[in-house]
N, C-alpha and C positions, 0 to 999 in steps of 0.2 A: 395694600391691595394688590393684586395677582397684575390688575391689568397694569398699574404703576411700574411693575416692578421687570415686566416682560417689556414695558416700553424703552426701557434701558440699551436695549436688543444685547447685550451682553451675557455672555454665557459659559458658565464653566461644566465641562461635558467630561463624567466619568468612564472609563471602558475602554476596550481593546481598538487597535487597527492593525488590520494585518495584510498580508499580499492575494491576490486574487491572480487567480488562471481561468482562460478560456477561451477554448478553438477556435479558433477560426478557418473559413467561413462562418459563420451562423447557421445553426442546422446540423454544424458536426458533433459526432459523438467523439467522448474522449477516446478512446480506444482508434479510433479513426483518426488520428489530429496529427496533423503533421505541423502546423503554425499556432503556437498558442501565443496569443496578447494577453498585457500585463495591466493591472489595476488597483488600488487601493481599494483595502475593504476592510469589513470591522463594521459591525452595527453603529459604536458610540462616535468611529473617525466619517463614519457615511452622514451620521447626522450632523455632526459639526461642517464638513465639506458641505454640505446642504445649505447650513443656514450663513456659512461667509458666500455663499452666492447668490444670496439673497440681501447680503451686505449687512448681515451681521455680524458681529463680534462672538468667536468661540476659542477659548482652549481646551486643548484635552489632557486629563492626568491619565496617565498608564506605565505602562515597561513593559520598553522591547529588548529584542535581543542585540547583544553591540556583536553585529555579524552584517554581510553585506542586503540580509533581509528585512533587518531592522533599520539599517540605513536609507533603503527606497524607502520605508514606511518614512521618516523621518523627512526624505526629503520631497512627497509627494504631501506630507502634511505644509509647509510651508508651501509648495505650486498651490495648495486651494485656499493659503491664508489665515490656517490656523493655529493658534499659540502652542508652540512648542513646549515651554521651557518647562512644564511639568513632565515631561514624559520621560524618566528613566531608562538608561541600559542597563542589562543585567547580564551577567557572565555565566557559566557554567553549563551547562546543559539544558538549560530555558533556551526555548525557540517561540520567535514569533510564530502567529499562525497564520497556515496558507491555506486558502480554500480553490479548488479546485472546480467548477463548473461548467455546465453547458448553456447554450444557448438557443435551445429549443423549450418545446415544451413534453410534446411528447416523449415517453421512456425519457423525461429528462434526468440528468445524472449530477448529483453534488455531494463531494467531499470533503472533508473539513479535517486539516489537523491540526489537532488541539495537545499533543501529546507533551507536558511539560512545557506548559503557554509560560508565556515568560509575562506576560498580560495579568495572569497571578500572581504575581509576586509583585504587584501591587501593595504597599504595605502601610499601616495607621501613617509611620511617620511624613508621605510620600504627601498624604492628604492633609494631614496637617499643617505641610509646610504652606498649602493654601493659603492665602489670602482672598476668602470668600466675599469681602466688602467691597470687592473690585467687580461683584458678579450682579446681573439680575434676577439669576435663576440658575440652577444645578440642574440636569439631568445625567440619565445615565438606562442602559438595558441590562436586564434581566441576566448577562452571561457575569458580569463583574459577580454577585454572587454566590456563583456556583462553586467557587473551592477555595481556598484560605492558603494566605494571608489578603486574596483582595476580598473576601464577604466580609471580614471583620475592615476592613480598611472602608468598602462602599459606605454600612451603616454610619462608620465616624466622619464621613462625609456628608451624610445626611444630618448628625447630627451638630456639625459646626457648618454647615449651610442654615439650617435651622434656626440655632444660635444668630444667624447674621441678620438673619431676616427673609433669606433668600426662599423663594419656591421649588419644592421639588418635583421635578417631571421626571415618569418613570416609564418605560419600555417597557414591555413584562418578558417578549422575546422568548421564550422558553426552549433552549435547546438540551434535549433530553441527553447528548452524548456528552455536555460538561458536567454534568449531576453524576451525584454517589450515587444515588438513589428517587425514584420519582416521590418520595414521602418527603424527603430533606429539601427536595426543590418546592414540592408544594407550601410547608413550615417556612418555609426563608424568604418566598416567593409572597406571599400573604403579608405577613411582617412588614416584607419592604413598600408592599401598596396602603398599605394600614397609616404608613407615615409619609405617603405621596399626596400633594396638590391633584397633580393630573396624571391620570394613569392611561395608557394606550395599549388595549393589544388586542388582538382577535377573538375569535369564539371558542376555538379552542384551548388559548392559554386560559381565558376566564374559566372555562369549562374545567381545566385542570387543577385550576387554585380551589373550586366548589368541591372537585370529587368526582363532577361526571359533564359531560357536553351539556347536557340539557338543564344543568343547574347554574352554566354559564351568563346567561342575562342574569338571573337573580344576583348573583355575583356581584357582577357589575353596578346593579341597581344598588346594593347594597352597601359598596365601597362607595357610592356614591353620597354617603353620610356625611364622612369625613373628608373626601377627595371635594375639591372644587369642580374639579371636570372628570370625566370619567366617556373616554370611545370605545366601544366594543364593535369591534369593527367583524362584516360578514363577507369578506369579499366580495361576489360577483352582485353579491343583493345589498351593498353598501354600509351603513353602519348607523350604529344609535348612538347619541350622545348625552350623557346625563349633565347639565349645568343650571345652575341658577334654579333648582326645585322643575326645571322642564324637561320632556326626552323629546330630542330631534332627532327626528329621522333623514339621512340624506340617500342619495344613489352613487352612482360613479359615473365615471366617464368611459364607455366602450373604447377599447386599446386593440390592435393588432400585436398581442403579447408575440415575444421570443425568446422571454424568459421567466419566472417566478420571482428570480431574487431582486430585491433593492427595495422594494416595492415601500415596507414597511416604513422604513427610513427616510424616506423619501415623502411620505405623508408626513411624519417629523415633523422636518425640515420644514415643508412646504405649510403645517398648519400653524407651529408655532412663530412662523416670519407672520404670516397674516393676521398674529393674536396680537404680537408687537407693532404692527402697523392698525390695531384699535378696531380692525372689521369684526364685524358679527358673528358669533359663534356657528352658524350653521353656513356661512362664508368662507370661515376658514377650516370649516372643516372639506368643504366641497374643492377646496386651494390642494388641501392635501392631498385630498384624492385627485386630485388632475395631474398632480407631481407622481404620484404612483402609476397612474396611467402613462405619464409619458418616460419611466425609467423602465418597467416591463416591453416597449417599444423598441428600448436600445440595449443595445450590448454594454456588459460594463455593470455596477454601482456606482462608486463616487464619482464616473466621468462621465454617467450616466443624467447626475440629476441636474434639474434646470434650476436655470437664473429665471430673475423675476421677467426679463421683457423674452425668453421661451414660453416662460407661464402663459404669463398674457396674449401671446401668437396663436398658443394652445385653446386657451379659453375662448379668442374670437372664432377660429376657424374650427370647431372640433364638436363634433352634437353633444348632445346633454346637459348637464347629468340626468340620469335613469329616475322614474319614481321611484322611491323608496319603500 
């Protein structure tokens, strides 16, 4: 059973973490920035940082680069508590990635380099060396397979998580600048939700796995056959949740945004701590969203997202959530 197996709070989390930039003050544009602060980031290292502060159990498999870039990632994954010892270095011309951003919203500016991720070279043997019976569930985001050796390494992931018995939670995350092509993203992208438990991602990604935005719910509804859960989430108009043959509707929580990024991750984080702690599906998904609300607040992702007694401070003092 899905709720058994999340109650484990145990987690092995596949995907990149890489270095984050950004100006500061808050407000500033990169081009203007005389003082940039430093942060972990990476979809799959943001959600694991998420869910050990929420006191759960997470490792990450990946490969960085053994350079002094790889080495912060490395050592900002132990400051949030999460297992290391999958994470490979990799030599040669592989670089970890560094993402560059602002901290506004408006003309906001975000950059990403991905140019010979060393995050790909991720490879079968890396996952294999797993030991998935130590896990309650696998997840992983939609960037792990964008380019090979880690697409072929994620499915063998899925597929000896599978083997163990384990659930698989799936990001969809869609970043068009890791893709050869938007057809091979969509093919690969479908696949991996076809053999997910629970799938999360927005209107847009749904929209894209269909063919076109507006066939994005149907999408969703659909994968909802085989998936246990299924969020399609709408931003500012909050999100549908497909479980148990019901669709919940929920809202968000109104935010004084000063940034776009972390958000996703940070629902993660915040919904699947609350599915391990047994609350109700339209509870933890409104947990998620209040985690997302209060990392678009702060500067940062991973030092961004909150522990359970921020949640809860959140939750008492802070209006909503919005009708749905």
């Amino acid at each position: 059973m899905l709720r058994d197996a999340l109650a484990k709070r145990n987690f092995v989390v596949v995907g990149r973490v890489g270095m984050d930039f950004f100006p500061d003050p808050p407000g500033t544009s990169t081009p203007d920035a005389q003082v940039m602060k430093v942060g972990m980031g990476g979809s799959s290292a943001n959600i694991a940082a998420g869910l050990c502060k929420f006191g759960c159990q997470a490792a990450l498999v990946t490969s960085v680069s053994d350079d002094a870039v790889g080495w912060y990632c490395e050592g900002q994954l132990d400051h949030y508590g999460v297992d290391r010892q999958h994470v490979k270095r990799v030599t040669g011309e592989y670089r970890t990635s560094l993402a560059v951003y602002e901290t506004r919203i408006e003309n906001h500016q975000s950059v990403i380099y991905r140019n010979n991720a060393a995050d790909f070279q991720m490879s079968v043997a890396d996952v294999e060396a797993v030991d998935y019976t130590r896990f309650g569930a696998l997840i992983t985001a939609g960037t792990v397979f964008a380019a090979e050796p880690s697409r072929a390494a994620a499915f063998r992931a899925f597929e000896l998580a599978r083997a163990a018995g384990l659930p698989i939670i799936f990001d969809v995350d869609y970043r068009p600048y890791s893709w050869p092509s938007p057809k091979v993203a969509e093919e690969v992208l479908s696949r991996a939700g076809e053999m997910a438990d629970i799938i999360v991602g927005n209107d847009e990604e749904f929209g894209f796995m269909a063919g076109h935005i507006d066939k994005g719910l149907a999408k969703a509804r659909a994968l909802a056959t085989s998936a246990q859960i299924v969020i399609y989430k709408k931003g500012p108009e909050g999100a549908v949740t497909f479980a148990n043959g019901e669709e919940i509707a929920t809202g968000i929580y109104p935010a004084e945004a000063i940034k776009p990024t972390g958000a996703g991750d940070s629902f993660m984080a915040g919904f699947l701590a609350a599915l391990c702690e047994d609350r109700p599906m339209k509870e933890a998904v409104l947990r998620g969203s209040a985690c997302a609300s209060i990392v678009v607040a702060k500067p940062g992702c991973a030092p961004a997202m909150p522990d359970r007694s921020e949640l809860e401070q959140f939750l008492a003092t802070h209006p909503g959530p919005t009708e749905a």
